[in-house]
Kinemage of the C-alpha trace (Angstrom):
@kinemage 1
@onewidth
@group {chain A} dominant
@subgroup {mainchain}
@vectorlist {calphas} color= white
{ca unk a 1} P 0.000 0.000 0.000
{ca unk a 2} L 1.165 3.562 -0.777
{ca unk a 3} L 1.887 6.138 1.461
{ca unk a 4} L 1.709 10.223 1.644
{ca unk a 5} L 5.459 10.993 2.981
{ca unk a 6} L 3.805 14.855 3.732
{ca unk a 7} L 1.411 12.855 5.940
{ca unk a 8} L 4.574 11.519 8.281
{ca unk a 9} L 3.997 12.967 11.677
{ca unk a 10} L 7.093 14.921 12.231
{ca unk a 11} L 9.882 13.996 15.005
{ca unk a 12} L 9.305 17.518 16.616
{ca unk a 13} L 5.895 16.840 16.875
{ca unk a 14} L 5.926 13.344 18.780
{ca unk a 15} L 9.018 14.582 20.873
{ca unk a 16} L 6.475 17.490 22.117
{ca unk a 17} L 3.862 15.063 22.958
{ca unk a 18} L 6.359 12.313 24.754
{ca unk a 19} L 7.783 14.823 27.121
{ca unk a 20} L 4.136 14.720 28.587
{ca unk a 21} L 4.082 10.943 28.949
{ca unk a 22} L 3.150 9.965 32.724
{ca unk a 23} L 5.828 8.818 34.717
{ca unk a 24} L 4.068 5.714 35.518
{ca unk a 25} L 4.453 4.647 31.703
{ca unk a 26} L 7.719 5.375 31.389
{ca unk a 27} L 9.297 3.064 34.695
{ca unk a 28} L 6.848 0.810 32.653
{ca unk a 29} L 8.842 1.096 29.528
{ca unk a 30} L 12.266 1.760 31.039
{ca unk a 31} L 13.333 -2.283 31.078
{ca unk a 32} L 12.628 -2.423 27.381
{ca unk a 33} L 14.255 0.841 26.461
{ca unk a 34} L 11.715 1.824 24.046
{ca unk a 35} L 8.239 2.412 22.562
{ca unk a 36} L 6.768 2.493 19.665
{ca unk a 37} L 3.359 4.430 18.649
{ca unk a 38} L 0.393 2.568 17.004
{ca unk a 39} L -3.077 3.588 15.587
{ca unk a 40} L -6.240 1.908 16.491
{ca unk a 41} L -9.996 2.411 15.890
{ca unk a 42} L -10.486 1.627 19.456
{ca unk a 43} L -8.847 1.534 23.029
{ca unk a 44} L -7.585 -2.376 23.214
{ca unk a 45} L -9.059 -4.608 26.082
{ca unk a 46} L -6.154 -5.424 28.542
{ca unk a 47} L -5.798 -8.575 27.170
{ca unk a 48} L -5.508 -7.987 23.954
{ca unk a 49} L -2.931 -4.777 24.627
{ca unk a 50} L 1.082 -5.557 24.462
{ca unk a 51} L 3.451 -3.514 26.756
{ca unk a 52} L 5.280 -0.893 25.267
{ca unk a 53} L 2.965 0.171 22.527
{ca unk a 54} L 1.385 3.874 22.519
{ca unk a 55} L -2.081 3.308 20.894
{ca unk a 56} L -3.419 6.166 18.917
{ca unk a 57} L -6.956 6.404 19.368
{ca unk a 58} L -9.417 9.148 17.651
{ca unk a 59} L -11.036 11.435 20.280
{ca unk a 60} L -14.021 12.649 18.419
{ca unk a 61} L -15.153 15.018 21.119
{ca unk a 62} L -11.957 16.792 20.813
{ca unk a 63} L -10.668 16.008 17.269
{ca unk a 64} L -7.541 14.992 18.141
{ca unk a 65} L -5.981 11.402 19.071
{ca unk a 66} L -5.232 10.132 22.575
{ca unk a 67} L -2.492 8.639 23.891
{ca unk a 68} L -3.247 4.590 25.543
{ca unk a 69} L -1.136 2.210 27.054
{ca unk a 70} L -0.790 -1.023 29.221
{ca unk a 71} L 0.221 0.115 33.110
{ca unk a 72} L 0.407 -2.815 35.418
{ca unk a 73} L -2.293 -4.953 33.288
{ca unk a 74} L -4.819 -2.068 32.389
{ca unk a 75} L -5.242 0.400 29.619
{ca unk a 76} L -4.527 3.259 30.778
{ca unk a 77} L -5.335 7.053 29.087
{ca unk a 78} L -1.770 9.049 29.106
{ca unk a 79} L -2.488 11.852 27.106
{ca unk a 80} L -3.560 13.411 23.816
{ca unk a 81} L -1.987 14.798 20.825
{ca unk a 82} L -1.774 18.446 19.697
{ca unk a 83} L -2.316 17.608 15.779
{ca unk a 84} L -4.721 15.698 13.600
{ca unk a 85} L -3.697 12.222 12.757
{ca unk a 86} L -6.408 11.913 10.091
{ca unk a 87} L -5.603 10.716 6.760
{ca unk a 88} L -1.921 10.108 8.092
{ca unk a 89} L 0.705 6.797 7.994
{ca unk a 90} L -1.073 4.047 10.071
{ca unk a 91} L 0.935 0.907 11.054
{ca unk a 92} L 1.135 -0.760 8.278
{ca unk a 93} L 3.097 1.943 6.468
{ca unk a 94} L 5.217 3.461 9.404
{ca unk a 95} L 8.050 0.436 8.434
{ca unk a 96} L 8.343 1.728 4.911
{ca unk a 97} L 7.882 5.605 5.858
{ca unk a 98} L 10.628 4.889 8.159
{ca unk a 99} L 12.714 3.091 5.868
{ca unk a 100} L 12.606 5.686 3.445
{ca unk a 101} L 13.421 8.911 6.223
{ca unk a 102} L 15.944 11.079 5.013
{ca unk a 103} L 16.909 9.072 1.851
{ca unk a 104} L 15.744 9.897 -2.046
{ca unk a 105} L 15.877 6.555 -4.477
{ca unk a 106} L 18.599 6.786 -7.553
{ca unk a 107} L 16.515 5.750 -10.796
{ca unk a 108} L 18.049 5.926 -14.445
{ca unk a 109} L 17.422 5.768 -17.662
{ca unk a 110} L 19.257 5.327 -21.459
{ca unk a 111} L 18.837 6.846 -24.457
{ca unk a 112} L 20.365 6.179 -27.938
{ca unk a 113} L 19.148 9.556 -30.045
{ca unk a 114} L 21.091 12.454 -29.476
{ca unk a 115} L 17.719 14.329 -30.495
{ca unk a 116} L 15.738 13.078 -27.703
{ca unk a 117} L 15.038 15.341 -24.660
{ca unk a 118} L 16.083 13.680 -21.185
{ca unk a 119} L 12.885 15.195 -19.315
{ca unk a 120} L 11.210 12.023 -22.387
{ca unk a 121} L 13.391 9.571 -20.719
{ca unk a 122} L 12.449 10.187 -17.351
{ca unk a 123} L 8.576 10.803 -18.049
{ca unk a 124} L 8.443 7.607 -20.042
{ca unk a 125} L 10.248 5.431 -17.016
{ca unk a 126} L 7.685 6.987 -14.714
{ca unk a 127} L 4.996 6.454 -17.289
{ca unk a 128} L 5.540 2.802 -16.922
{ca unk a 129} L 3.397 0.154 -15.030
{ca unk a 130} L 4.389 -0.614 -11.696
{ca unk a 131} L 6.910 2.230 -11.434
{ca unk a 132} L 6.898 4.246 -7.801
{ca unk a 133} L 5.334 8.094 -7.452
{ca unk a 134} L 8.658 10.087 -7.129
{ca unk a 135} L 9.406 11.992 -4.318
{ca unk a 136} L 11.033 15.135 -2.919
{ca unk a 137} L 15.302 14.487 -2.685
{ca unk a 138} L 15.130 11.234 -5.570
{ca unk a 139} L 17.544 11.569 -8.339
{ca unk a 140} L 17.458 10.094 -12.265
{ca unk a 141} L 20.548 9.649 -13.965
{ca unk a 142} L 20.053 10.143 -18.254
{ca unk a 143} L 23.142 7.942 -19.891
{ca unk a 144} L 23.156 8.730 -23.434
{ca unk a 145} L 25.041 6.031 -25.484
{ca unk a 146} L 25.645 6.339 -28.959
{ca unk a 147} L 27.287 3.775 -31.272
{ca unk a 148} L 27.689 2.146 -27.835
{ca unk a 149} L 29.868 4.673 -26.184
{ca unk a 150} L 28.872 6.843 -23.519
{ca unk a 151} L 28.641 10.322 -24.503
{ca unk a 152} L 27.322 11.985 -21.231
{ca unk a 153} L 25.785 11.318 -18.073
{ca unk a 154} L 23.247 13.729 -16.504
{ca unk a 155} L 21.645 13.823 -13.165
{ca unk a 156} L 18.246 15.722 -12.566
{ca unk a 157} L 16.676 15.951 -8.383
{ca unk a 158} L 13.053 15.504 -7.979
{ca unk a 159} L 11.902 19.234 -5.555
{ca unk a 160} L 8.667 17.761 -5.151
{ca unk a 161} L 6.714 19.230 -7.764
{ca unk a 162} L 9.292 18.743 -11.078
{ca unk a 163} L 12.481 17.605 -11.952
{ca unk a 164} L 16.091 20.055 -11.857
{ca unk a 165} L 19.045 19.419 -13.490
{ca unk a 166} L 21.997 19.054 -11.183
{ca unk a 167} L 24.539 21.454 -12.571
{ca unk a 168} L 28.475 21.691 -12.162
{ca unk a 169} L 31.673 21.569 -12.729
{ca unk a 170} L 32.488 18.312 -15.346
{ca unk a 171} L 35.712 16.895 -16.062
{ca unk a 172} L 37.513 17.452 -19.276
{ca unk a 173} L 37.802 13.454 -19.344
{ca unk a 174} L 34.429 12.926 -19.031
{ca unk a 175} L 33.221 15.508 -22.259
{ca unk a 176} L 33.439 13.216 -25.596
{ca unk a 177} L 33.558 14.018 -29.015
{ca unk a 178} L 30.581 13.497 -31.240
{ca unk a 179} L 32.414 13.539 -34.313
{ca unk a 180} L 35.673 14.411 -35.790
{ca unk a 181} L 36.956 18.248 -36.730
{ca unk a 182} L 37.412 19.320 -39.839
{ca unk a 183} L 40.915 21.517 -39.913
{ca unk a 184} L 40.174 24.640 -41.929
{ca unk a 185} L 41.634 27.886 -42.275
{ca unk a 186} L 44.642 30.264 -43.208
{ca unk a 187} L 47.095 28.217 -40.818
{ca unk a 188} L 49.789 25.474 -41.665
{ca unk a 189} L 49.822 23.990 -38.226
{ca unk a 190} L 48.092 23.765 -34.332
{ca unk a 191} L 50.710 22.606 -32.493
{ca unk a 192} L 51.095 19.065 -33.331
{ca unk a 193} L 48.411 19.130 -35.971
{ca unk a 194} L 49.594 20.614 -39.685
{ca unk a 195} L 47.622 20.876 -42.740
{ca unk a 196} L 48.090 23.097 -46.195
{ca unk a 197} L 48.073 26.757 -45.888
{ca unk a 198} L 44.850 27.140 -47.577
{ca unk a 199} L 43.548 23.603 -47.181
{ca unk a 200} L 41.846 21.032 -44.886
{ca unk a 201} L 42.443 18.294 -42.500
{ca unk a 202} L 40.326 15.876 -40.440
{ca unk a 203} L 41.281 15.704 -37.175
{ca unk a 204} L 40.205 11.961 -35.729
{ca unk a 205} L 38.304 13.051 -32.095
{ca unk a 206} L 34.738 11.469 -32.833
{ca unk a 207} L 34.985 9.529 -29.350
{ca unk a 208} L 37.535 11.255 -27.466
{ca unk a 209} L 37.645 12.853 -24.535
{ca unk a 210} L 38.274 16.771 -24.495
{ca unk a 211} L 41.019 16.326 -22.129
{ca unk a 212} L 42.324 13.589 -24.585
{ca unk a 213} L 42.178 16.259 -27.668
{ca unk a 214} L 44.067 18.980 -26.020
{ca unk a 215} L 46.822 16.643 -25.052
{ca unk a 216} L 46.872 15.338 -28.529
{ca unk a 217} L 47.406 18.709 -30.322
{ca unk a 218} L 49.900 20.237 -27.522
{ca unk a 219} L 52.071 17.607 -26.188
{ca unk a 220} L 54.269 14.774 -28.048
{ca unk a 221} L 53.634 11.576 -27.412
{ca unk a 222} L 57.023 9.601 -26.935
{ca unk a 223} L 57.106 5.975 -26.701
{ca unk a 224} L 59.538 4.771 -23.767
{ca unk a 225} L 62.505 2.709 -23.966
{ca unk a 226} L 64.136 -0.042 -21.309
{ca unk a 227} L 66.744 2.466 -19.796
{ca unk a 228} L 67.856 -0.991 -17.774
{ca unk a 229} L 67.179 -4.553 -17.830
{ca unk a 230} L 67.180 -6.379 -14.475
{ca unk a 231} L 70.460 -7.671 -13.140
{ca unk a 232} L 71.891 -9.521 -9.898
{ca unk a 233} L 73.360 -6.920 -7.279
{ca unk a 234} L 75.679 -8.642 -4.392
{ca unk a 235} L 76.625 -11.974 -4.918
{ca unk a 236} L 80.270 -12.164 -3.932
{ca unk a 237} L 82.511 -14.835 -3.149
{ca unk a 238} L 83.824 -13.847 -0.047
{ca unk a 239} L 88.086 -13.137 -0.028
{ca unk a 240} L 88.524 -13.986 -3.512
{ca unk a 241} L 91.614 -12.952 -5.165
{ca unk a 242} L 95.411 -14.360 -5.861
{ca unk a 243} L 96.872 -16.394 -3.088
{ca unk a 244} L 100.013 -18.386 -2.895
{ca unk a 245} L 99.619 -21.807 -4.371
{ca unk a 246} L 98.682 -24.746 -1.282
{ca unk a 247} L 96.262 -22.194 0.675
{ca unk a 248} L 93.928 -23.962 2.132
{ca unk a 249} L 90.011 -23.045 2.524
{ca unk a 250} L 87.977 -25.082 4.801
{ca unk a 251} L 84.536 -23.337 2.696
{ca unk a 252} L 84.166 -20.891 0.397
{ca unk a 253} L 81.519 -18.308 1.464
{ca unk a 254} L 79.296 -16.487 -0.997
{ca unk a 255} L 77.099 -13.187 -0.148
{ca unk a 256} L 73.754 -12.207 -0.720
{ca unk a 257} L 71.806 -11.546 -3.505
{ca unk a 258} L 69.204 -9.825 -5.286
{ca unk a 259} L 67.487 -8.655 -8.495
{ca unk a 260} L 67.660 -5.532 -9.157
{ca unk a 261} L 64.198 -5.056 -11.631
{ca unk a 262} L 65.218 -2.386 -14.190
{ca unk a 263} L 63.880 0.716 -15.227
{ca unk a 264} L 61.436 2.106 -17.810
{ca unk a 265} L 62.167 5.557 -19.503
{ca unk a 266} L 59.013 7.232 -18.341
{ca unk a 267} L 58.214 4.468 -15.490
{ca unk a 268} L 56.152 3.049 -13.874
{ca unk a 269} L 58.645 0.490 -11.571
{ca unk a 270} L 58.973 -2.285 -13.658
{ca unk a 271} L 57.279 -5.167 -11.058
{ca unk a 272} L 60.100 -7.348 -12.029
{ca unk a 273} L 60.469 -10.234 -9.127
{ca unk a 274} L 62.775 -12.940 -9.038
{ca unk a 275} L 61.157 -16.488 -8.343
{ca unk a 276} L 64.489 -18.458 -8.002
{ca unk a 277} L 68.108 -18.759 -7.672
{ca unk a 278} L 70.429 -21.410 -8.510
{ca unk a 279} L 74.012 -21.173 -7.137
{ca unk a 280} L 76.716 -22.871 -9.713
{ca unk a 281} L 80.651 -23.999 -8.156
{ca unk a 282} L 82.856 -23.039 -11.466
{ca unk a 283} L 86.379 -24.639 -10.980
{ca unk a 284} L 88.406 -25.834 -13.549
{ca unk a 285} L 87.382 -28.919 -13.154
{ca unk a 286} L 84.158 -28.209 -14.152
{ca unk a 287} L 80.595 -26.806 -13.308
{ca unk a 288} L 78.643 -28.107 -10.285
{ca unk a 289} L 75.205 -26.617 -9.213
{ca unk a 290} L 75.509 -25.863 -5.100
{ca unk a 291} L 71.547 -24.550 -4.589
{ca unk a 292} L 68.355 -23.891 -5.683
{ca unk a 293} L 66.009 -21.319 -4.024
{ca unk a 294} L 62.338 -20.502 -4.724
{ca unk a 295} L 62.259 -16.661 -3.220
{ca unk a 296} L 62.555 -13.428 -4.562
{ca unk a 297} L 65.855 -12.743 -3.201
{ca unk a 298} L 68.808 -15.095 -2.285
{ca unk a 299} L 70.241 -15.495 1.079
{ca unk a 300} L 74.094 -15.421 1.671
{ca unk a 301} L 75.630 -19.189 2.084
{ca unk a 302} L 78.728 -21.665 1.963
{ca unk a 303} L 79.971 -24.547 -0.007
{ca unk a 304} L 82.445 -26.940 1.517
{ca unk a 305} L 82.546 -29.194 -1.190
{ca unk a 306} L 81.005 -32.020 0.408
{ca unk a 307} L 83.390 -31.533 3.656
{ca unk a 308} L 86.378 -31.962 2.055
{ca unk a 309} L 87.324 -28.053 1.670
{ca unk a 310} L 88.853 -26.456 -1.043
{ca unk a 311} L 93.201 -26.245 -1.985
{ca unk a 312} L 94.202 -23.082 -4.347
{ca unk a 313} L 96.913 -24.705 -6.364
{ca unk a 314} L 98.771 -25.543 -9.435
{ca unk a 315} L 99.835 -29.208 -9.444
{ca unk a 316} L 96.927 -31.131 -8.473
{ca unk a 317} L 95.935 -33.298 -5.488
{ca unk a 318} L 92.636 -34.118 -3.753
{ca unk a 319} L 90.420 -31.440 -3.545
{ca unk a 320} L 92.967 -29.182 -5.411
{ca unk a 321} L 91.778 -26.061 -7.796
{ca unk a 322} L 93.644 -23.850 -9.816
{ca unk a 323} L 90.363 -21.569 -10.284
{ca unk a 324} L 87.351 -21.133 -7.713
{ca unk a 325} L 84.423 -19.031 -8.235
{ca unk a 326} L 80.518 -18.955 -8.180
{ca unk a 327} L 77.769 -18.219 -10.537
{ca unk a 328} L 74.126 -17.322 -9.569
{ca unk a 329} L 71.526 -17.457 -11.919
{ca unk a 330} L 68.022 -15.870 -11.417
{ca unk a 331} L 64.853 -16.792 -13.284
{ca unk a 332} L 62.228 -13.632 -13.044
{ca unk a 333} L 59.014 -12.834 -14.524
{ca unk a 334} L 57.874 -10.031 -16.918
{ca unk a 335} L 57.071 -6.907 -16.218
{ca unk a 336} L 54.237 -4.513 -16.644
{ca unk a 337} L 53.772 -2.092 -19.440
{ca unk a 338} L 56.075 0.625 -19.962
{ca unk a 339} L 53.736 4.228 -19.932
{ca unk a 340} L 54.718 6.908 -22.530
{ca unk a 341} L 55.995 10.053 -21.730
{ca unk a 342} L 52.235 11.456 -21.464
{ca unk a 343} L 51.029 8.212 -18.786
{ca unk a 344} L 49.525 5.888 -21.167
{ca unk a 345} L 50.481 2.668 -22.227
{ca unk a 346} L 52.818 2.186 -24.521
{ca unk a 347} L 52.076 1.575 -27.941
{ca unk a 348} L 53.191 -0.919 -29.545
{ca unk a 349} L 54.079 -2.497 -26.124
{ca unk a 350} L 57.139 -2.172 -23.986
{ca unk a 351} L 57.937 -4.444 -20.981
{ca unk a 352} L 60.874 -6.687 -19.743
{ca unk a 353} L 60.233 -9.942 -20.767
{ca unk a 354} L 60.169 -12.537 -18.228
{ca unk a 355} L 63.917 -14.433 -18.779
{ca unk a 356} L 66.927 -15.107 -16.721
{ca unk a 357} L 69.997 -12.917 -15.482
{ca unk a 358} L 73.099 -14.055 -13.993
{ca unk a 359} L 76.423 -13.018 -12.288
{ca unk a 360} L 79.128 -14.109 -11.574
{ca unk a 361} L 81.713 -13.816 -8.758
{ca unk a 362} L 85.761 -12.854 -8.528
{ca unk a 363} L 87.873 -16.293 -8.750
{ca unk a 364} L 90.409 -17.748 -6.667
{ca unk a 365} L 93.534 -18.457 -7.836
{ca unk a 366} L 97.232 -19.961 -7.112
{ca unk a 367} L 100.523 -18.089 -7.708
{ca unk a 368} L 103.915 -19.113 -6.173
{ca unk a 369} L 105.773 -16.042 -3.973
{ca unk a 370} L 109.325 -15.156 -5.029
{ca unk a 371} L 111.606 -14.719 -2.525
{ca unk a 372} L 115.041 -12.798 -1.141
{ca unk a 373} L 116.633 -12.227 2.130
{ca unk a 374} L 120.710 -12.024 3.367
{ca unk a 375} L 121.079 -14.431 6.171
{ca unk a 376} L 123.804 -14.878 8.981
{ca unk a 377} L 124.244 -18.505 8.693
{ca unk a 378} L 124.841 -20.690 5.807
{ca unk a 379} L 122.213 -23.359 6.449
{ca unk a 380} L 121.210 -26.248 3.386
{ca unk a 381} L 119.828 -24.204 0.319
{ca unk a 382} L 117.076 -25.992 0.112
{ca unk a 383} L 112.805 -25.344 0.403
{ca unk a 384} L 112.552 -24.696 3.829
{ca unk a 385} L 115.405 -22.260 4.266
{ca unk a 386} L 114.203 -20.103 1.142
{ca unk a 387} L 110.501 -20.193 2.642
{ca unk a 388} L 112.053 -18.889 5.553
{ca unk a 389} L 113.155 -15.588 3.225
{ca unk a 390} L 110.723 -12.451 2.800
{ca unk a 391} L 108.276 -13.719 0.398
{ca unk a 392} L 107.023 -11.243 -2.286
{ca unk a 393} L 103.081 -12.201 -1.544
{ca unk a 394} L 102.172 -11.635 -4.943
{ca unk a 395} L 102.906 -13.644 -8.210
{ca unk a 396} L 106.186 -13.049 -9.872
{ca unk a 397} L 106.735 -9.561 -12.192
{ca unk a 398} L 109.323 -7.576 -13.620
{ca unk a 399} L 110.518 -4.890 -11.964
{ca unk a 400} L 112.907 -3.857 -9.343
{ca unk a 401} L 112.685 -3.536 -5.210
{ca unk a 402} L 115.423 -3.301 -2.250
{ca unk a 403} L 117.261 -6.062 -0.394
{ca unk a 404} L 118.667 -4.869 2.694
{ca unk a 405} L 121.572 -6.196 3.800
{ca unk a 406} L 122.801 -6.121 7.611
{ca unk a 407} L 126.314 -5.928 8.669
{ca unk a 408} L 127.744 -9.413 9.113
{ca unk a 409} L 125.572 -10.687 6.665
{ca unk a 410} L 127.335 -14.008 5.310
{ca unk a 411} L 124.367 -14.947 2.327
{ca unk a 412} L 122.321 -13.391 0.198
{ca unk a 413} L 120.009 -14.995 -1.933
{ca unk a 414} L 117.193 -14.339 -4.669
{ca unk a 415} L 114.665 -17.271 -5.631
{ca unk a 416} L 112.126 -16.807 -8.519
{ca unk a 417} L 109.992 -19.774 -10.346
{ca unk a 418} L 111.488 -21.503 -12.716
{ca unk a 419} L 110.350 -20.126 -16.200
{ca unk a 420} L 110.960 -16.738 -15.208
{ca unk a 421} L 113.414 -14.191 -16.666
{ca unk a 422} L 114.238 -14.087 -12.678
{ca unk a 423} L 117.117 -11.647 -11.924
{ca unk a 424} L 119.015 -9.243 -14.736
{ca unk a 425} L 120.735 -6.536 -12.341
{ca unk a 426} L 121.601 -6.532 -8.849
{ca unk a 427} L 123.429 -2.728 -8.003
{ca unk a 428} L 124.963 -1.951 -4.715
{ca unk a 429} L 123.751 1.577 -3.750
{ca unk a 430} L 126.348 1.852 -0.792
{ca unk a 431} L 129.192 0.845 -3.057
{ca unk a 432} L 129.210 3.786 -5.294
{ca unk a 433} L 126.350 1.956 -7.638
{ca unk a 434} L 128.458 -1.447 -8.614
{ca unk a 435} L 127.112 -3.751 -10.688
{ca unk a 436} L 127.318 -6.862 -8.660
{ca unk a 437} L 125.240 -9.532 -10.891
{ca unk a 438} L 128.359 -11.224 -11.445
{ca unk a 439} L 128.713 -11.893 -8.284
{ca unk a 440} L 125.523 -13.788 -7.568
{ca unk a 441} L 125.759 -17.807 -8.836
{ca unk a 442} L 122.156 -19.332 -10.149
{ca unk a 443} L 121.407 -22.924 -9.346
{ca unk a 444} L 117.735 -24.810 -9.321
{ca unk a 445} L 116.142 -25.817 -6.060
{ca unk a 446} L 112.634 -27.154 -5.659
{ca unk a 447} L 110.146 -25.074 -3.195
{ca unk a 448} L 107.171 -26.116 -1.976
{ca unk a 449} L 104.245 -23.583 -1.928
{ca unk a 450} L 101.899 -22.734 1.415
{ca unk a 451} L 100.904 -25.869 3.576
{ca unk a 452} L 103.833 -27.975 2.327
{ca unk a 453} L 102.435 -28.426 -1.108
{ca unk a 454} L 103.396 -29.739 -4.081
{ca unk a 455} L 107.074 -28.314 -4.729
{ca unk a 456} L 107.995 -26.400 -8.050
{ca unk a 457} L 111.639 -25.884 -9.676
{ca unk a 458} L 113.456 -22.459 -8.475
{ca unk a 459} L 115.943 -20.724 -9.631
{ca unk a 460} L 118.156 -19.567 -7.019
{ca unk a 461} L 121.012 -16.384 -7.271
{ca unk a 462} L 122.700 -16.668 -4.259
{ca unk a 463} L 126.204 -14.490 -3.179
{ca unk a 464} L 128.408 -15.149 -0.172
{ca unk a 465} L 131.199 -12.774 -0.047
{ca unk a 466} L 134.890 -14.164 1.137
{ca unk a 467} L 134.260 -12.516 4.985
{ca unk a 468} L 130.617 -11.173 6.202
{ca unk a 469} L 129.716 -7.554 5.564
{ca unk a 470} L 131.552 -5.497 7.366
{ca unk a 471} L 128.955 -2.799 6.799
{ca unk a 472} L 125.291 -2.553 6.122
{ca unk a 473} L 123.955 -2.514 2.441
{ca unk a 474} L 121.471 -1.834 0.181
{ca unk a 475} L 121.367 -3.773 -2.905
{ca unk a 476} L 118.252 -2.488 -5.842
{ca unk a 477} L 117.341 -6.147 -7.738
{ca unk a 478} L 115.753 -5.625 -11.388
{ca unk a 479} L 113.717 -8.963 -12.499
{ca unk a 480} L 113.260 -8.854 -15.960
């Protein structure tokens, strides 16, 4: 059933009648916390009454409604009301009256001719059967589509007696284009758009956006480029470098990695992840993978090749290397779409494809020291008396460097791997400059390299003079 929503009795007008409510009614009513008014023909028997309901009840001596209600099992009168209840909601309509308090319904409505008049839309929908009576504070929305794209959107409000457009401020994005512009005029060009002096040009905007339009004449659109693919950062093997042949490492330690994702030109980030890592041993022995790890990013970790550690060197033995290093590999998926320099999507499209990048890691490696000293004592020339020299800590390479010698020095000696040029000049600065190569004798002696491993051939230049130095020297070797 329909109701008349100027027929609700207003809230000012029931709050004015329940601040004369009987005190008796309300301790009645104050377990339940409420009440709720209801309109009857006639005041209820006491058995047919139900606590906390106000019955409305037409007092026709006075015109206006009284006020009953159930006080400790009888009906009691309470009071009247100031305002005539004829004609107004009755029970059966207060649920929806309420429901619809302070709230207007949305309705809409399509049309396809540009022609037609929105106020036809809206009287046809409301023409139809079965449709509600509009009200005061509802709003119709009139889409018009044409050629199936949406062209504009207006809104009208219902004031109770006809229906007002709702007026304002609209988007650039959200005016479109009927149909394309014809370029005409005495002008060559509009910023990006050119045409003949005296001639014409169509300019393509049926369907887009003002907003869209302006951008297109003023700015250039520039596609973007992949200013950086994704690569591994970290990933280091931990003290690689040179060291003397024979060093021994219990593990070799790698770092932590990650994928960096690349960059677009004009962005946005790329959303490049990596989804795993495997971790190759690279020795010249051969390839061996170590790991493999499902995660975006790799932790750091060790390889002790099964327990038996690792030995840097150049002759071969168990667990012996002459190269050590590590390779990572990360598998990653694609990215998103690159946007143009103006925001939109690239066109054709440009993203990192989803692939694999890898890095690898400095090596270890053997080299054998060279080594010189001048000695007091003339102990056997053999490896552990030249180990027992200052070692170079580098591999072997021309060029020249100082040998102090004390005073009562009775040997001094040079040692550098055989298949070196080893020693060309040895010149005594504290002797006026003398040439004193001639004075050295070469002979071979093998050396062993760090931990007592595997010994190589040496050549040895070793000079004892006739009686110790009487003096300290300084003697500048060149090793060609």
């Amino acid at each position: 059933m329909a109701y008349d929503p100027t027929k609700l009795v207003t809230l000012k007008e029931l709050k004015s009648t329940a601040s004369r409510i009987k005190t008796e009614f309300l301790a009645a009513i104050a377990d339940s916390g409420h009440a709720i008014f209801q309109k009857a023909d006639a005041v209820p028997a006491p058995e047919d009454a139900q606590e906390n309901i106000l019955y409305l009840v037409k007092n026709e001596g006075s015109g206006h409604y009284d006020i009953y209600a159930l006080v400790d099992g009888k009906v009691e009168w309470l009071d009247d009301v100031t305002v005539n209840l004829d004609g107004y909601v009755t029970d059966e309509e207060l649920t929806q009256a309420l429901a619809n308090l302070g709230a207007g319904s949305v309705y809409g409505g399509t049309k396809t001719n540009l022609e037609a008049a929105d106020s036809d839309v809206i009287t046809a929908f409301f023409g139809q059967d079965s449709t509600p009576t509009p009200k005061e504070g509802d709003v119709f929305v009139v889409t018009t589509l044409v050629e199936g794209v949406t062209y504009e959107m207006s809104s009208y409000w219902y004031d109770g007696g006809k229906w007002v457009a709702i007026t304002g401020n609209v988007d650039a994005n959200k005016v479109i284009m009927r149909d394309n512009i014809m370029m005409a005029g005495n002008y060559t060009q509009v910023g990006n758009k050119t045409k003949a002096q005296n001639g014409t040009a169509e300019f393509s905007t049926k369907g887009m956006s003002v907003a869209a339009i302006l951008t297109d004449i003023f700015s250039k659109r520039l596609q973007p480029t992949i200013t950086a693919q994704p690569s591994v950062g970290g990933f280091n093997l931990t003290g690689a470098k040179a060291v003397e042949a024979g060093t021994k490492l219990a593990s070799a330690a790698y770092t932590a990695g990650t994928l960096n994702p690349g960059t677009y030109q004009y962005g946005p980030e790329t959303g490049v992840v990596a989804s795993n890592w495997v971790v190759q041993r690279i020795t010249d022995k051969g390839t061996e993978q170590i790991a493999s790890v499902d995660a975006a990013s790799l932790g750091a970790g060790s390889d002790d090749n099964g327990g038996g550690g690792f030995v840097i060197g150049d002759k071969g033995g168990e667990n012996v290397v002459s190269s050590l290093k590590y390779k990572v590999t990360a598998t990653h998926g694609a990215g998103v779409t690159a946007k143009d320099n103006l925001g939109g999507d690239s066109e054709p499209v440009v993203k990192i494809q989803a692939g694999t990048k890898s890095r690898e890691t400095a090596a270890y490696t053997p080299y054998r020291n060279y080594f010189y000293g001048a000695t007091a004592e003339k102990p056997a020339l053999d490896s552990a008396y030249i180990r027992s020299l200052t070692k170079s800590n580098k591999a072997y390479a021309a060029g020249t460097f100082t040998l102090s010698v004390p005073a009562g020095t009775k040997r001094v000696v040079i040692a550098c791997i055989t298949g070196k040029a080893g020693v060309k000049k040895v010149i005594n600065e504290t002797a006026m400059n003398a040439d004193v190569t001639s004075t050295f004798v070469k002979s071979a002696v093998p050396v062993e390299g760090a931990s007592g491993y595997t010994a190589q051939e040496y050549n040895v230049w070793v000079f004892e003079p006739a009686v110790p130095y009487e003096n300290a020297a300084t003697l500048k070797v060149t090793l060609g």
